[in-house]
C-alpha positions, 0 to 999 in steps of 0.5 A: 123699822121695816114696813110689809109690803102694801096690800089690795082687795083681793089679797089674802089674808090668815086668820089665826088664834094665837089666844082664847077660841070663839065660838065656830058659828060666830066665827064662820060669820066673820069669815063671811064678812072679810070676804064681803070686804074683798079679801080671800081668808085662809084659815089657820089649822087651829082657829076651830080648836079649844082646849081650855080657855085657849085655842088649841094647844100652844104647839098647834098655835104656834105652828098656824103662826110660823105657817102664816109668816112662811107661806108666800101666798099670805099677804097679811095675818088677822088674828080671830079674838084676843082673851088668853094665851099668845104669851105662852107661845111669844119664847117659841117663835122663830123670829128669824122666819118672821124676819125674812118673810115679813107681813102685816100682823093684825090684833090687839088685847092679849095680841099685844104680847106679839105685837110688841115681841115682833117689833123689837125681835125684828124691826117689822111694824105690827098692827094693833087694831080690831080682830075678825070676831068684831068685824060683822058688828062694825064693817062698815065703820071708820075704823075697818075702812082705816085698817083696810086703807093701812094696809093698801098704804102703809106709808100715807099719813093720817090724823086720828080723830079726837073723841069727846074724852080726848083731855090733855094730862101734861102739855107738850109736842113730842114725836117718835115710833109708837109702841104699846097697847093692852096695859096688863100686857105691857105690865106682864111683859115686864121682866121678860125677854120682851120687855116693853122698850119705850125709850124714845117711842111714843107710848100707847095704853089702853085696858078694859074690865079693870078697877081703877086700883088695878089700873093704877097698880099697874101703871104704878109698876110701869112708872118703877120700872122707868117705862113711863119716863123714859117715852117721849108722849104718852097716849091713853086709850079707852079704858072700857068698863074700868070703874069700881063697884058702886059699894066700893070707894075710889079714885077716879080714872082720869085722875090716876092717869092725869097722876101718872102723866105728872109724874112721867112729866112728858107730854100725855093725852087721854081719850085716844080712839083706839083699844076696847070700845068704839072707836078702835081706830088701827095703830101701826106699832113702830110707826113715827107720829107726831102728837099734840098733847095740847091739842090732843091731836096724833098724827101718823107720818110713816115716812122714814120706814122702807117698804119690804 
C-alpha cells in the first residue's frame, strides 16, 4: 500500500464531480471556504456542467480526473458532492497515470466506487471522507480539522471517537487495512472488475435513504458473495434516514446488522463516526487500524505504508 505525500495550507488542492452536479452558487460558496481554510482550489473543467443527474458528460469527467492526477502542481483531489455516476466512468481510468503521479483522493457516497478501484488497481490509499459542498456547513468541525491534519500527516495515528450508538454486534480484536464505504456501492460493485476485496481488511458500511429491507437485501448479497466472512472486523457507520414508513412493518436496523455481524462471526461494531451524518470523520482507505469490538474503540496506525 502506498501513501501520497503530505500536504500543508497553502497547497493546492482539485475539485472535480466525477458523480451528480450541484447547484453553481452553492458551489462558489465551498469554493470560498477551502480558500478561508488555507488552500489554493483549482477547479475542474466540468464542476459547473449538467447533463442530466450527472455533471457533464463521462468523457469530460473523466478527463477533470486524469488531468488532476497529471498535473504536478495538484496536491491533492476533493471531489465536489456525491449522487450519481463515478461508476460510469471507474472502466475508463488510466490507472497506470494514477499509479505514477500519485495524490490524495477526497470523497465518499457514490465516491466510494473510485475510492475502492484506485486502491486495489494501484495500491495508492484514498480518502473517504466529506466533500466541498458540505464544507460551508461545518468548517469549523472536528471532522474538516481531521481531514485537514490527514493530509498534512498521513502517517500520525489516531483514535476515532465513539458516538452514542457505537453498540458492539460480535466480540473480538481484529487489525488489518481498511476498506469499503457507501453499502449500495459495495453491493453494485460486485461482479465487476472491481470487486470489493475484503479479504484480511477491516471492512467499513455506512448507507443513507434505504428501508431496512434494502439494507438487509444487501448486506445479504454481501454476506452470499462471501464479502462479510472474509474481513478480519466489520465496522457500521451511520445509517442516516434508514428506517421504514410508520404504515409499514419491519425489522429494525440494529437488528439486521447485529444478524449479519452473527453470521459473518468476525468481531463488528455499529455507530462508527463516519458516512451521511455528523460526524463524518476521514477514513483513509488501505490504511492499517486496529479496533476493538468490545470496546468500540478504532484506532488508525498507518505506519507500515512508505510515503511517496
Amino acid at each position: 500500500m502506498m501513501m501520497p505525500k503530505s500536504i500543508s495550507r497553502g497547497s493546492h488542492i482539485g475539485i472535480i464531480a466525477p458523480a451528480s452536479p450541484l447547484e453553481p452558487i452553492a458551489t462558489h460558496q465551498a469554493i470560498e471556504y477551502l480558500e478561508k481554510s488555507g488552500f489554493v482550489p483549482v477547479l475542474g473543467d466540468s464542476i459547473f456542467d449538467q447533463q442530466g443527474f450527472l455533471a457533464g458528460s463521462d468523457e469530460s469527467r473523466l478527463a477533470d480526473v486524469h488531468r488532476m492526477f497529471a498535473d504536478p502542481m495538484i496536491d491533492a483531489i476533493l471531489c465536489l458532492r456525491g449522487g450519481y455516476g463515478s461508476m460510469r466512468i471507474v472502466d475508463q481510468i488510466d490507472y497506470d497515470l494514477i499509479r505514477c503521479n500519485p495524490k490524495w483522493l477526497i470523497g465518499y457516497s457514490d465516491i466510494t466506487m473510485l475510492l475502492i478501484a484506485i486502491y486495489q488497481e494501484t495500491g495508492l490509499s484514498t480518502i473517504h471522507g466529506p466533500m466541498l459542498s458540505e464544507l460551508p456547513k461545518s468548517y469549523a468541525s472536528k471532522w474538516w480539522e481531521s481531514l485537514w491534519e490527514t493530509l498534512e500527516s498521513p502517517t500520525e495515528c489516531f483514535v476515532y471517537p465513539k458516538t452514542k450508538k457505537a453498540h458492539c454486534l460480535f466480540p473480538g480484536k481484529a487489525e488489518g487495512p481498511i476498506i469499503g464505504g457507501n453499502l449500495s456501492l459495495l453491493a453494485a460493485s460486485l461482479g465487476t472488475p472491481f470487486e470489493v476485496n475484503t479479504v484480511g481488511h477491516i471492512l467499513f458500511i455506512e448507507e443513507v435513504g434505504e428501508n431496512p429491507y434494502r439494507v438487509d437485501r444487501m448486506l445479504t448479497q454481501l454476506r452470499l458473495a462471501g464479502k462479510l466472512q472474509a474481513a478480519n472486523g466489520i465496522l457500521f457507520g451511520h445509517f442516516t434516514n434508514c428506517q421504514a414508513p410508520d404504515n409499514q412493518t419491519s425489522i429494525s436496523l440494529s437488528t439486521i446488522l447485529a444478524e449479519h455481524a452473527l453470521q459473518a462471526g468476525v468481531p463488528a461494531f455499529m455507530g462508527f463516526p463516519s458516512g451521511h451524518s455528523l460526524p463524518n470523520y476521514p477514513v483513509p482507505i488501505g490504511a492499517l487500524v486496529h479496533m476493538d469490538a468490545n470496546s468500540c474503540e478504532l484506532c488508525l496506525s498507518p505506519e507500515i505504508p512508505y510515503l511517496y
